[in-house]
C-alpha positions in Angstrom: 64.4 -52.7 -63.4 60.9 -53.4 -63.0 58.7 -56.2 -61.1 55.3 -56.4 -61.8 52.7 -59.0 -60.2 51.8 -61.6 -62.7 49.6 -64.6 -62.4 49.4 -67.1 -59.5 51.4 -64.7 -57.3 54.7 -64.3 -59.5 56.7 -61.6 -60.7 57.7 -60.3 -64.0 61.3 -58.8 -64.1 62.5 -56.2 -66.3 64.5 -53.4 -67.6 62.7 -49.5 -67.4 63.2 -46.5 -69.8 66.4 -45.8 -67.7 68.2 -48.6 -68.1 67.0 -48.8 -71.8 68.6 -45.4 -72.5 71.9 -46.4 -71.9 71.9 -49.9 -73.4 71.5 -48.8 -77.3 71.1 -51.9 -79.5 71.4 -54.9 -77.3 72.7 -58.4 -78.8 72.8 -61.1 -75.7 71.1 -61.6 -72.8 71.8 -64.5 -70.2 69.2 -65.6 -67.6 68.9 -68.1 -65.4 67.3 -71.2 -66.1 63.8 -72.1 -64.8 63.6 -73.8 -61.6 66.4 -71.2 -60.7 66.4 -70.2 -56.6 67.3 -66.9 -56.9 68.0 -64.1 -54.1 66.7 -60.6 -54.0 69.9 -58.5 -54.7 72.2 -61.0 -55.8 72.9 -61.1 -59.5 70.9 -63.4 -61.8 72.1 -62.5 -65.4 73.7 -59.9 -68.1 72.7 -58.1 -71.2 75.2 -57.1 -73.6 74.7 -54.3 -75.7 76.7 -52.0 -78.0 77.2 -49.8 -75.4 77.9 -51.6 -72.1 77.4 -55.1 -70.4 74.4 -54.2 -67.7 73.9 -56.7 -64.6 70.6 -58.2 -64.1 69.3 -58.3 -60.1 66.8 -60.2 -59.0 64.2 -57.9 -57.0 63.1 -60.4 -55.1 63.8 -63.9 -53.6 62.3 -66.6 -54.8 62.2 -69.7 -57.6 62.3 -68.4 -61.8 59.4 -69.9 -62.9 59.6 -68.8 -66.7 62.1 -66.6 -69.1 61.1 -64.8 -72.3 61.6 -66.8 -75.1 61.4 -64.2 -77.8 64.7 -62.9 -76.2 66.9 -65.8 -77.2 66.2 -64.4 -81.2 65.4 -61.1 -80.5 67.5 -59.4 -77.7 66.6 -56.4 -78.9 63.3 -56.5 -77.3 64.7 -55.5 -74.0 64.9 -51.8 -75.3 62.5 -51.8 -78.5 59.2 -53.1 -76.1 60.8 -53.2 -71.9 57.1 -53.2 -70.8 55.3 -55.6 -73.0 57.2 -57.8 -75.1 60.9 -57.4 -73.8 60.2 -58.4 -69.8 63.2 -61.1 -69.4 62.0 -63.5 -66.5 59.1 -64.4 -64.1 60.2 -65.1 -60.4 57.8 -67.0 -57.6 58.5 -64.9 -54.8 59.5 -67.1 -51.1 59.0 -63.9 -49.5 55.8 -61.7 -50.7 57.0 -59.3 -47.8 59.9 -58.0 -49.9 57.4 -57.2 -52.8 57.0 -54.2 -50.1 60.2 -52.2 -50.5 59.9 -52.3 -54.4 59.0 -48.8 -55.7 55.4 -49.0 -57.2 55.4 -47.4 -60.9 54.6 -43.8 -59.8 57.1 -43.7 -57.2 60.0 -45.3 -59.6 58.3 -41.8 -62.1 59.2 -39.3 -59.6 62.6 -40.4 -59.4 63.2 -40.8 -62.7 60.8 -38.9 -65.1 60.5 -40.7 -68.3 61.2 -37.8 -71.2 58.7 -39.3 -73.1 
């Protein structure tokens, strides 16, 4: 998964290139709602896919302030476009200080190269 800061302080959530790799063509996704309170570890959704049924963690604590819409018709976003059009949820963090432990991109690279 990835977070990345977004406006006003929140967080978008979603799936990297390793995640992605394993989904193969992906046909449900459930998230929480908006207004969600949400707690960094516990689980907050699924995505279904030909391959496997892959859990959905929330990063980080806080409210979900907004969900992709484009998912609900196009699940398949999640692995076609993870960065840009397939991000799943936006979360208001309660605690900015957990934003800390969160691998930044380069790190998360390192661990696991993309073979792109």
């Amino acid at each position: 998964m990835w977070a990345l800061p977004v406006r006003c302080g929140d967080v978008r959530v979603g799936f990297t290139h390793v995640p992605c790799s394993y989904l193969g063509d992906v046909v449900f996704v459930e998230l929480p709602s908006p207004g969600t309170d949400v707690r960094a570890g516990e689980p907050i959704g699924l995505v279904e896919s030909s391959a496997a049924v892959c859990g959905i963690v929330a990063p980080v604590s806080g409210i979900v302030v907004d969900v992709n819409p484009v998912l609900v018709e196009a699940p398949d976003k999640i692995t076609a476009d993870p960065f840009d059009g397939g991000w799943l949820l936006a979360i208001r963090p309660s605690d900015p200080a957990e934003l800390q432990v969160l691998l930044s991109s380069e790190e998360y690279n390192r661990f696991f190269p993309s073979e792109e």
